[in-house]
C-alpha positions in Angstrom: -110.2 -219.2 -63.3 -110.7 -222.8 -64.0 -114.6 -222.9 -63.9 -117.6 -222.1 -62.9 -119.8 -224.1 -60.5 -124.0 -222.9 -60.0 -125.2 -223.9 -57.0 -128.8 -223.9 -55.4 -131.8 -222.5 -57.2 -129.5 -220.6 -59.6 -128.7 -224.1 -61.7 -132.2 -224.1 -62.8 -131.9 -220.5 -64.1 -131.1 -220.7 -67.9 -130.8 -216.3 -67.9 -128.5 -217.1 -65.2 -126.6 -219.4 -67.1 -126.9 -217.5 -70.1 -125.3 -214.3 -68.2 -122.3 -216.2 -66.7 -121.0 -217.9 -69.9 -121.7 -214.8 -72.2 -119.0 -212.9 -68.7 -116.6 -215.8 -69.0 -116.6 -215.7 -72.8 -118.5 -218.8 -73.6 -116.9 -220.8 -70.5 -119.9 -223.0 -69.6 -120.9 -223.6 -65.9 -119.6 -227.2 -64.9 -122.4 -229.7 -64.3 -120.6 -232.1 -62.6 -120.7 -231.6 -59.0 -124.4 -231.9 -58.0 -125.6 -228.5 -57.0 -127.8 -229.5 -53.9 -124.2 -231.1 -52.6 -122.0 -227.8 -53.4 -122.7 -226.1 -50.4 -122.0 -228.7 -48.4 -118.5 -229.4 -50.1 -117.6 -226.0 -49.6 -118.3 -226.0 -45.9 -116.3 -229.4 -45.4 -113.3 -227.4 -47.0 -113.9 -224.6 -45.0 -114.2 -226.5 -41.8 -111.0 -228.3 -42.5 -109.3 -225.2 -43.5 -110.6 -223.8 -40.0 -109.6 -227.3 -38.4 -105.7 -226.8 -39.4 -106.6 -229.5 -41.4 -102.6 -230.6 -43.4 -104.1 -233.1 -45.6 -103.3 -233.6 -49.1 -106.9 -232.8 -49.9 -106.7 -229.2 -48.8 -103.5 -228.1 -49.0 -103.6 -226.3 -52.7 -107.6 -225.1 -51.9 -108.5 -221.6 -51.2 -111.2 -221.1 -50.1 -112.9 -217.7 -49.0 -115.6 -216.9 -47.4 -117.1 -213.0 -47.7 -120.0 -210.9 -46.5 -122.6 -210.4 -49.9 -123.2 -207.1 -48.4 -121.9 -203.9 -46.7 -122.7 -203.9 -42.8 -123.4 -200.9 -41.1 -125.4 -198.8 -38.4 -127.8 -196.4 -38.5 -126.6 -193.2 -37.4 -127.9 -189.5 -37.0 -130.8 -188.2 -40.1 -131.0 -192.2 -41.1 -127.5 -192.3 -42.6 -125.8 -195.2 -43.0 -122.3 -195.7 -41.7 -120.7 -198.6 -43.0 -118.6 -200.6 -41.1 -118.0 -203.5 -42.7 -117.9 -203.5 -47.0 -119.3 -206.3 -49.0 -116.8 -208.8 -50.9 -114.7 -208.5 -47.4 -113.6 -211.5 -46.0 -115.2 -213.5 -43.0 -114.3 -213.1 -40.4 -113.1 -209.9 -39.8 -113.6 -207.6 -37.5 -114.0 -203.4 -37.5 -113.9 -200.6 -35.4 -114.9 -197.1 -35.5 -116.1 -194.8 -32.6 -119.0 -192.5 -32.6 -120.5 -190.0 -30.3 -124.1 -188.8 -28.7 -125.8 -186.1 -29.3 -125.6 -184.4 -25.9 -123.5 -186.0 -23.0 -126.2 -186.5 -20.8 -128.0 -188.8 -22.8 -128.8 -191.9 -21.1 -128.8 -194.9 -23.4 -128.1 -195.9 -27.1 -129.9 -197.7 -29.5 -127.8 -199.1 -32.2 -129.2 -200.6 -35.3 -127.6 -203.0 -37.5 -128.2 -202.6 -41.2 -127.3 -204.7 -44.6 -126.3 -203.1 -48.1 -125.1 -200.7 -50.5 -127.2 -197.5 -50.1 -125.8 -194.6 -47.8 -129.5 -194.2 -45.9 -130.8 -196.9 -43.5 -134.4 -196.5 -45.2 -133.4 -198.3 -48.4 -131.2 -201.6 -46.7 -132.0 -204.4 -45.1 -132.5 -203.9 -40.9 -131.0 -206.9 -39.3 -131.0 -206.3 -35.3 -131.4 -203.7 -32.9 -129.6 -203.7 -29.4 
């Protein structure tokens, strides 16, 4: 690791700060790179990166973008089945097959839940369809 780089609303939080240099043994966060800008220079890379892009300027980056959560669905008793874990790259794509509870059942309703907890009462609910 070369640095570290706060962006957003977590520059202006000194515990935050405090917690990242105390995990990187002292390493302080660079403050060069204007942190309302960062974003946006990470989705420039990434759209070049996207683009095939063979330019000079983005030919030693990597750059990876991941899901902050797991991605599930809601199945039977309000488990969660997790489809998709968090800290896996974007994009990626997942299958798994699952069954009714009687044959003759004549729709399904599948929710779409985010996070870590194995019962769809506890994460986020993101969609229904």
């Amino acid at each position: 690791m070369h640095g570290i780089i706060l962006i957003e609303s977590s520059t202006c939080i000194p515990k935050i700060q405090k917690i990242l240099q105390d995990f990187f043994s002292g390493k302080e966060s660079n403050e060069s790179i204007n942190p309302d800008e960062a974003v946006a220079y990470g989705a420039t890379f990434q759209a070049a990166l996207l683009s095939g892009d063979k330019s000079e300027n983005v030919q030693d980056l990597l750059l990876m973008a991941v899901t902050a959560l797991s991605l599930g669905t809601g199945t039977a008793g309000g488990a969660m089945a997790v489809l998709i874990k968090s800290d896996n790259t974007v994009p990626t794509k997942q299958t798994q097959s699952f069954t009714t509870y009687s044959d003759t059942q004549p729709g399904v309703l599948i929710q779409v839940y985010e996070g870590g907890c194995a019962m769809t009462k506890q994460p986020n609910w993101l969609i229904t369809t």
